[in-house]
Every structure is written in structure tokens, then in C-alpha cells.
C-alpha positions as semicolon CSV with decimal commas, in nm:
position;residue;x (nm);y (nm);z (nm)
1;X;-26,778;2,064;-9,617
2;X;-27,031;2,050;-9,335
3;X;-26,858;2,043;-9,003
4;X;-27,168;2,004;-8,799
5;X;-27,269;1,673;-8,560
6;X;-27,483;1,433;-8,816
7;X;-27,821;1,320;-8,718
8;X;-27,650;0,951;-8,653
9;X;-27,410;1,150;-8,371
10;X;-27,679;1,380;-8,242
11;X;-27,884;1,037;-8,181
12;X;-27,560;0,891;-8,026
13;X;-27,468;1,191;-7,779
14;X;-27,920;1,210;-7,651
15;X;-27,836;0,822;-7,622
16;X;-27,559;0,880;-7,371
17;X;-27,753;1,191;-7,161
18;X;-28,089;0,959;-7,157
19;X;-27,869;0,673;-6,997
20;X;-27,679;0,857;-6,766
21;X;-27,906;1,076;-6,640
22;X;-28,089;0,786;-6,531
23;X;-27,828;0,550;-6,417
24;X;-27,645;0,838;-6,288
25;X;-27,828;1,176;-6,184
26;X;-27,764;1,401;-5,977
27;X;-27,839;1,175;-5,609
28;X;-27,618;0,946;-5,706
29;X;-27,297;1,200;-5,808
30;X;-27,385;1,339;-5,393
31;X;-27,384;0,973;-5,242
32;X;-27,032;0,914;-5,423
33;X;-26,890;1,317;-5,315
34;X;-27,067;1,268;-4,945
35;X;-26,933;0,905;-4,924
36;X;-26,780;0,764;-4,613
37;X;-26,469;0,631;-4,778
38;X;-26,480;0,891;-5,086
39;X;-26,467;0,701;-5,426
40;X;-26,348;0,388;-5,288
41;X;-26,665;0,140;-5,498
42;X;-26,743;0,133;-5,845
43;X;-27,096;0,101;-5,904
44;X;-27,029;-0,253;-6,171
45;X;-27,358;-0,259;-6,270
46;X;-27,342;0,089;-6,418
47;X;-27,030;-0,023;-6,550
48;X;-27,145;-0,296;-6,725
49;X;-27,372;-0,086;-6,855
50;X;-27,168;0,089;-7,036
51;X;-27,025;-0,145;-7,211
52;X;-27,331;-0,309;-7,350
53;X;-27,457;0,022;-7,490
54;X;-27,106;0,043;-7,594
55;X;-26,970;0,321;-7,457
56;X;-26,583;0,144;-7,440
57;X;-26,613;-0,086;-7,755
58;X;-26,714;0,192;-7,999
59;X;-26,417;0,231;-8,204
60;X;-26,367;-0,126;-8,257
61;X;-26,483;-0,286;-8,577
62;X;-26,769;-0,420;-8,643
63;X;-26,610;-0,787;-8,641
64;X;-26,432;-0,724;-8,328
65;X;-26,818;-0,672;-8,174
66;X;-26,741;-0,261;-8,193
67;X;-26,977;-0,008;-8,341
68;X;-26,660;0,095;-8,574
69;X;-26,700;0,460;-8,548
70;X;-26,383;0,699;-8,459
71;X;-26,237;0,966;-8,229
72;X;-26,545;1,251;-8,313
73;X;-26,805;1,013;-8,177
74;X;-26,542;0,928;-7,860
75;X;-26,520;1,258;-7,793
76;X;-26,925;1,370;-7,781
77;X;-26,939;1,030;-7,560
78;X;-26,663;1,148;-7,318
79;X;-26,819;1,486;-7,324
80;X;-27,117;1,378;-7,187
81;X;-26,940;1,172;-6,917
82;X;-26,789;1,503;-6,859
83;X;-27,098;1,690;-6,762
84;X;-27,184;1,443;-6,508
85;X;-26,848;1,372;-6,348
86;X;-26,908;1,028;-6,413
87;X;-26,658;0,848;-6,175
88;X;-26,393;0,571;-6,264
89;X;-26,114;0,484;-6,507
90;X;-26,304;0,554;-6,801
91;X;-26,029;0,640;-7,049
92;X;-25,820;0,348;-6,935
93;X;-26,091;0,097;-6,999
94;X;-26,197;0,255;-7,322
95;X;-25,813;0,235;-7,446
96;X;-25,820;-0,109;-7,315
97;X;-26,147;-0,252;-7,488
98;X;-26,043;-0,481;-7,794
99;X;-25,627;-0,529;-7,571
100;X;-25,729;-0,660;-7,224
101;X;-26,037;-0,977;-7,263
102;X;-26,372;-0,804;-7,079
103;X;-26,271;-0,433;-7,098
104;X;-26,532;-0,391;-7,407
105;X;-26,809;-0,538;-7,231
106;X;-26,717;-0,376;-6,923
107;X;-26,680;-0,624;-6,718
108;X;-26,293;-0,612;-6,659
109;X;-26,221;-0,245;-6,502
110;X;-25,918;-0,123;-6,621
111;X;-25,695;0,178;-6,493
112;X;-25,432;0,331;-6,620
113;X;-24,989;0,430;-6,541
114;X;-24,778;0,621;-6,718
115;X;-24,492;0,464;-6,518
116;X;-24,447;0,524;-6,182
117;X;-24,647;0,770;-6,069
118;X;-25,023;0,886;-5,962
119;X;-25,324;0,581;-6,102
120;X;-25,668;0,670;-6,035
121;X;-25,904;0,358;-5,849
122;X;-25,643;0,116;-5,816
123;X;-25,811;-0,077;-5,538
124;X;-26,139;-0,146;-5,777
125;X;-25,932;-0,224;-6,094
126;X;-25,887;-0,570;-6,220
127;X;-25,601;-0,498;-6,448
128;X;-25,330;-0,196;-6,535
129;X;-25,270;-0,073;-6,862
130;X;-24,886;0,048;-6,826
131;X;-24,761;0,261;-7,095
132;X;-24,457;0,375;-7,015
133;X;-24,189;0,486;-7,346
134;X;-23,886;0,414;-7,125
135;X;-23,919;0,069;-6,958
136;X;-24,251;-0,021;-7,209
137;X;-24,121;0,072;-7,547
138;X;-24,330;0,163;-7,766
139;X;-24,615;-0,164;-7,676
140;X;-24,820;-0,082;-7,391
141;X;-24,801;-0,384;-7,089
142;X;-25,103;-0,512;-6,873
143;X;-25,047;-0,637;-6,531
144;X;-25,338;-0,784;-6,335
145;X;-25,372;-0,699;-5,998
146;X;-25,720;-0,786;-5,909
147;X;-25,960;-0,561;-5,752
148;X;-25,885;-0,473;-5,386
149;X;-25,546;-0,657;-5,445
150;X;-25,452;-0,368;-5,646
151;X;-25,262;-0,153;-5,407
152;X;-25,094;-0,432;-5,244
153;X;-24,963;-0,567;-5,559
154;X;-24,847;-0,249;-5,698
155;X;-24,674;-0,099;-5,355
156;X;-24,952;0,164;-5,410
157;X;-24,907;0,447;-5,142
158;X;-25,298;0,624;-5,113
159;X;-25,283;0,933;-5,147
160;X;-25,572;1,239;-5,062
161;X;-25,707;1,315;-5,331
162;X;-25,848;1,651;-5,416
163;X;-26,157;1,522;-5,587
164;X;-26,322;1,292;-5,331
165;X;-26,501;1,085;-5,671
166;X;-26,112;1,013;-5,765
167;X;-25,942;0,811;-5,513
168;X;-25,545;0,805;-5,634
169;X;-25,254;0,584;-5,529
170;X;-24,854;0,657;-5,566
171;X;-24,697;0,390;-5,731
172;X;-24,285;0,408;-5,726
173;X;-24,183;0,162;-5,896
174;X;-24,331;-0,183;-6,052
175;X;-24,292;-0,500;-5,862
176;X;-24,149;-0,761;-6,065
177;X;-24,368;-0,984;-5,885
178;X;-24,644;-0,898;-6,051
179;X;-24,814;-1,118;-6,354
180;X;-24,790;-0,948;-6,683
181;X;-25,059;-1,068;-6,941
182;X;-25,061;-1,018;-7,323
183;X;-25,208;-0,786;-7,513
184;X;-25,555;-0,987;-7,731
185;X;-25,495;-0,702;-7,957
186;X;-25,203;-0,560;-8,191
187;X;-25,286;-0,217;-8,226
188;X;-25,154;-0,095;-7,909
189;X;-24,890;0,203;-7,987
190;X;-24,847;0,368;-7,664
191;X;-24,780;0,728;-7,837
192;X;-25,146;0,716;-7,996
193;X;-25,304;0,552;-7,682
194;X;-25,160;0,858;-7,455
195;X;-25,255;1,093;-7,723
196;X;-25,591;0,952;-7,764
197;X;-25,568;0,981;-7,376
198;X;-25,538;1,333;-7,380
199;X;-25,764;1,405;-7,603
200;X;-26,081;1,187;-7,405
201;X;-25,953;1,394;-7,127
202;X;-25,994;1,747;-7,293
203;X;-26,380;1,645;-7,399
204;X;-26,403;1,553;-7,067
205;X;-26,300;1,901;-6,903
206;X;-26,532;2,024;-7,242
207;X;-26,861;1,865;-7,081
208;X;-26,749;2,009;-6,767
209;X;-26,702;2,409;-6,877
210;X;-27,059;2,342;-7,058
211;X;-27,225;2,224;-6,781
212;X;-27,069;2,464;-6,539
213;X;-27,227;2,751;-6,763
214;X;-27,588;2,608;-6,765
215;X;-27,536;2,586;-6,415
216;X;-27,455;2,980;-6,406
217;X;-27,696;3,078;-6,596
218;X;-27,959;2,894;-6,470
219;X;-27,868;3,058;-6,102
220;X;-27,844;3,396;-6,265
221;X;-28,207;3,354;-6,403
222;X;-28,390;3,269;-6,059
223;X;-28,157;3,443;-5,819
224;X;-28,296;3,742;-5,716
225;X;-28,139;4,076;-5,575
226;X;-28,277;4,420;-5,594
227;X;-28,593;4,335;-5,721
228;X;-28,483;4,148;-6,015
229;X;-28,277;3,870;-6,168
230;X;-27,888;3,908;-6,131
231;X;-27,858;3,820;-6,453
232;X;-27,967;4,164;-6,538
233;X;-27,683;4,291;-6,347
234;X;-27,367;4,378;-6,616
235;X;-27,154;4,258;-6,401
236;X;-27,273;3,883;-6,375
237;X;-27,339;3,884;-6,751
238;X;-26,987;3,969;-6,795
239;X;-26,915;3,683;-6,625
240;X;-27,146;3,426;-6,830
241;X;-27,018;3,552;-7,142
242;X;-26,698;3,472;-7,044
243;X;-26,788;3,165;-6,964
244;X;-26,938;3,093;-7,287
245;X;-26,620;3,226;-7,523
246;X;-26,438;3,006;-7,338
247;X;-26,663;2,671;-7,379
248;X;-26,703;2,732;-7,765
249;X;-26,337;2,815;-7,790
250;X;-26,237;2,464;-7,639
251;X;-26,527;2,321;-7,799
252;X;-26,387;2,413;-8,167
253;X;-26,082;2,306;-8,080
254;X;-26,166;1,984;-7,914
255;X;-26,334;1,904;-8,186
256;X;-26,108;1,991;-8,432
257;X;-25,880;1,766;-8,302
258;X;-26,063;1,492;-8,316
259;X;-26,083;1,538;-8,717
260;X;-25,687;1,594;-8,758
261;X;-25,526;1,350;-8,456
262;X;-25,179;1,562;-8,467
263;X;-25,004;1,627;-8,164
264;X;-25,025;1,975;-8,164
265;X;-25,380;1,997;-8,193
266;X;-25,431;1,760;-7,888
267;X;-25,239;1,949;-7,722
268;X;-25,375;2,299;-7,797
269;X;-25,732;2,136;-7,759
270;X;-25,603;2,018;-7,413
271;X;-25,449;2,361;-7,280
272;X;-25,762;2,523;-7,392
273;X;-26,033;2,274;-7,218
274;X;-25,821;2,261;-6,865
275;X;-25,911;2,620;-6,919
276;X;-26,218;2,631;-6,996
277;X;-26,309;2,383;-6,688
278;X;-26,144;2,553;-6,406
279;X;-26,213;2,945;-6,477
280;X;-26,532;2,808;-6,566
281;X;-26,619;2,624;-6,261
282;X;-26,466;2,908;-6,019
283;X;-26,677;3,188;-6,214
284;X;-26,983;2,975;-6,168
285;X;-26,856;2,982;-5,771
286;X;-26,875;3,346;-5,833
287;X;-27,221;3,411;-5,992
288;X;-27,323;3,167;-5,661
289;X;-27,191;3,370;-5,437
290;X;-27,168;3,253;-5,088
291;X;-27,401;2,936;-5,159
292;X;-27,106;2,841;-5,424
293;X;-26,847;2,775;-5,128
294;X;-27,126;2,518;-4,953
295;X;-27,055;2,144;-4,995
296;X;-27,387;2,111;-5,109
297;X;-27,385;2,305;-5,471
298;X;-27,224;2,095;-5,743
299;X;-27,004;2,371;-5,817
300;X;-26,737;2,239;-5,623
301;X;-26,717;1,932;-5,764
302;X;-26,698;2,011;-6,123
303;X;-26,391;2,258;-5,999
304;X;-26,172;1,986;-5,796
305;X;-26,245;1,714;-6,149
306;X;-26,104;2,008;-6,336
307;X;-25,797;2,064;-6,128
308;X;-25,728;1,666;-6,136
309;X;-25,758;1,607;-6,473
310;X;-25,550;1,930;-6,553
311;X;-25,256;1,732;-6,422
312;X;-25,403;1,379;-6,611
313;X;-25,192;1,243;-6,897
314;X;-25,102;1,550;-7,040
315;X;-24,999;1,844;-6,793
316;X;-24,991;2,216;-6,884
317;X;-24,626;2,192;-6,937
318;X;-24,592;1,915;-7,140
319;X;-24,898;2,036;-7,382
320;X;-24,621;2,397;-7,408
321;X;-24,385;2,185;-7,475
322;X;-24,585;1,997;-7,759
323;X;-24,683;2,317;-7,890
324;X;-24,346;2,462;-7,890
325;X;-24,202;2,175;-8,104
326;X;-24,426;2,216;-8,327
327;X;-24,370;2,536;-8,395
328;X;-23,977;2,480;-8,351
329;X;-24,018;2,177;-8,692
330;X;-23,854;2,274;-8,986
331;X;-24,088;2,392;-9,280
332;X;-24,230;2,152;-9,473
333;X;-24,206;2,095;-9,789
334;X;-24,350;2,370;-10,055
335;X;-24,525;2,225;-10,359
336;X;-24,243;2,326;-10,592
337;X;-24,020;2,105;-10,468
338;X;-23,809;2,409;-10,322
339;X;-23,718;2,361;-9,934
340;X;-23,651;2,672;-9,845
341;X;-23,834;2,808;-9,513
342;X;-24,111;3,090;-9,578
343;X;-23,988;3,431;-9,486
């Protein structure tokens, strides 16, 4: 069985670097960090964008206007999104396309609450996808609040947010005020939406830890010290290779997960990117040196993305405690019929 990206998903992930690295390179990632009011717009036409090249409606089915693909092609998509910290609810309005009218074509922004809690661009959204197991059940809800309306509606406290690409809002509790819409759809389960969640998420932190190596490398190869490159120093290749086990470890394991769609494996492929990301990004601080700690390298960026979405829809501890239970389940079943655990 060959495990390797097809020629139709190599053409989809140069598809997705082409576009963004035109519609969103490098300037425009520094207008959104040096911003007056940090993260606060939503470039819409980028957005819509998006959704016409399909980057939300690509697991629907054909007949539902989707490309019909699955959770492998999501997940080179939100690891290119990853490399270049492309701002906004995009896992909320990718869950959303085909359940909230406009989400696919990206013209209905969509964030995201896992009850009350932290919800990223609340004052640009035009709806909420709430999916909350205690007072939601097992359907997700919508509630439209309206662009700017957003935080009004919702009692939304701001909040400073480490990233300045990521403003964030404290919800405490739902209004119950606020107009709930239907779901379109009837495949919302909110256990495989938050799942799928934190999964995106992972290949997110994925493009991240890759591009935080090129980055590292790419300083190692010009910088000069000594007389030479301090790449040729042990020490800062040390460092890279580090850097590099770690991205193919998540990588593998991001991918992996992708393929099987079990909880544990989301998990482990989420513990392992958050991972990757951060000691990535603060090593490539390190092989920077002094320059790393200036507002002007990207380093910084990809490092305070990393720490937010370490804490985004599936923390540390509750990816342990995934794991654990896993390993905690009874045996399964041997193919004699005999149910006896393995010694």
C-alpha cells in the first residue's frame, strides 16, 4: 500500500501555496501583526476566496457543490494555512460549510464555542457554531450574531490576546436572547466536528514546525560568523536536526490520523504537533539569535500561533487524558472468539 501524497493531492496542496502566497505573503501577515487594532478586520475578499477555490466546501459531495474529497486532503489544505498563519476562524467555517447557508462559499464567517469560554474573531463573525455536549447534546447549535454585533450579543468580555492575528473574547454564559438558527445540514455530530477540530488544528501547528525549520535553515545558510556559515557550527546543526525529527514525527502522525479518524490518534497527532510548533519556533529564535527577539522576524509570530492553538479545542491535558483511556479500554476481542486480555 502506497502511503505517499497522489499526484491529484500534490496538485491540490501547490494550488493552495500559489494562492496564498499571492493573496497572502509575507506584507500582508506584517500589516495584520503591526496593526493598530491587532486582528480586529477580516480581509472578506480573501475570504471569499477561499471558498470559491474551495478551501471550506471540500469535503462536501459533489451534489452538495463540494469537491467530495476527505480528512487527508483537509489536512495538506490546513497545513498550508499553517505555514502562513493565515488569520481567522478557519476551522469553524470549514466545519460549518454544508450546516450554516454561505459558510461554503465563504461568504458567511463563522467562529466557533465550545460553551462558555474563549471564541476567536467574534466581532467579524456572522454566526457561532456552539458545540457544547452538556447544554448542546450531541447536535451542534448556530446562533447569529452578526458581525460587529457579535460581542454585544454574546456578553463577550475582549480579552489580550497573545497572538495579535487572533483577537479572543470571554464568553460566560449564552444569552437566551440570542436567535438560534437551524442547522441546513444533518450530519452535524458534535463529537466528530470537535475531533475533526482537533485534528485541522494539529496540521495547522504541522505547517507551522515546517515552516519554522526552512526558516532556520535558511538563516543558518547566509548567517555568517567566524568566517563561515553557522550552519557549519555543530552546535546549530544540532539544533536543525532537532527541528526536523520533530516535524516528520508530527507529520507521520498527523497524517496518520487523518487515514484512521480514532480518538487516540487525534489526540497523539495533536500532543505531538503543539510540540513540534512551539520547540520549533523557539529553536528557530535560537539559531536567530538576538535578531529572533525583534518584532520584525516572523519568528515570533509563528511561536505566539503555536502557544494559542496549543490551548485550541483540544488542550494538552485533555489529549493525556484521551490517550490514557485508550490505553485504560478493555482488550478487544481476539479472533478466536476468546476474551481474555493478552498477558
Amino acid at each position: 500500500m502506497d502511503f505517499r501524497p497522489s499526484h491529484d493531492q500534490r496538485a491540490l496542496v501547490a494550488g493552495m501555496r500559489t494562492l496564498l502566497a499571492a493573496r497572502f505573503p509575507r506584507e500582508k501577515l506584517r500589516e495584520s501583526v503591526d496593526a493598530e487594532v491587532p486582528g480586529d478586520a477580516l480581509d472578506r475578499s480573501l475570504w471569499r476566496e477561499l471558498g470559491e477555490c474551495g478551501f471550506f466546501s471540500l469535503r462536501l459531495s459533489e451534489k452538495d457543490g463540494g469537491a467530495g474529497l476527505g480528512l487527508p486532503e483537509a489536512v495538506f489544505l490546513f497545513e498550508e494555512a499553517g505555514r502562513h498563519l493565515l488569520p481567522g476562524p478557519l476551522i469553524a467555517t470549514h466545519l460549518a460549510a454544508g450546516l450554516i447557508p454561505g459558510a461554503a462559499e465563504g461568504e458567511t464567517v463563522v467562529t466557533a464555542l465550545e460553551g462558555p469560554g474563549m471564541v476567536e474573531h467574534l466581532s467579524v463573525a456572522d454566526a457561532v457554531l456552539v458545540m457544547d455536549l452538556v447544554m448542546g447534546g450531541d447536535r451542534p447549535r448556530v446562533l447569529e450574531v452578526t458581525g460587529a454585533r457579535g460581542p454585544q450579543a454574546l456578553q463577550g468580555r475582549p480579552l489580550w490576546s497573545v497572538d495579535p492575528t487572533t483577537p479572543l473574547h470571554h464568553v460566560e454564559r449564552l444569552p437566551k436572547d440570542v436567535r438560534e438558527l437551524p442547522l441546513v445540514g444533518a450530519d452535524g455530530d458534535t463529537v466528530r466536528l470537535c475531533q475533526e477540530a482537533a485534528l485541522l488544528t494539529a496540521a495547522q501547528q504541522l505547517g507551522s514546525a515546517g515552516r519554522t525549520l526552512d526558516m532556520a535553515v535558511s538563516h543558518a545558510k547566509s548567517r555568517r560568523q567566524f568566517g563561515r556559515p553557522i550552519g557549519a557550527f555543530q552546535a546549530v546543526q544540532h539544533l536543525c536536526a532537532q527541528m526536523l525529527a520533530r516535524t516528520e514525527l508530527a507529520r507521520v502522525s498527523v497524517y496518520a490520523a487523518s487515514l484512521l479518524a480514532t480518538e487516540s490518534d487525534i489526540a497523539g497527532a495533536k500532543l505531538l504537533a503543539d510540540e513540534a510548533a512551539i520547540r520549533n519556533a523557539r529553536d528557530c529564535l535560537q539559531v536567530h539569535g538576538g535578531m529572533g527577539f525583534t518584532w520584525e522576524a516572523d519568528v515570533h509570530p509563528h511561536l505566539k500561533r503555536a502557544w494559542l492553538r496549543r490551548t485550541q479545542w483540544q488542550s494538552a491535558d485533555e489529549a493525556e487524558e484521551a490517550l490514557t483511556r485508550a490505553l485504560l479500554d478493555p482488550p478487544g476481542e481476539l479472533p478466536d472468539g476468546n476474551r481474555e486480555p493478552f498477558e
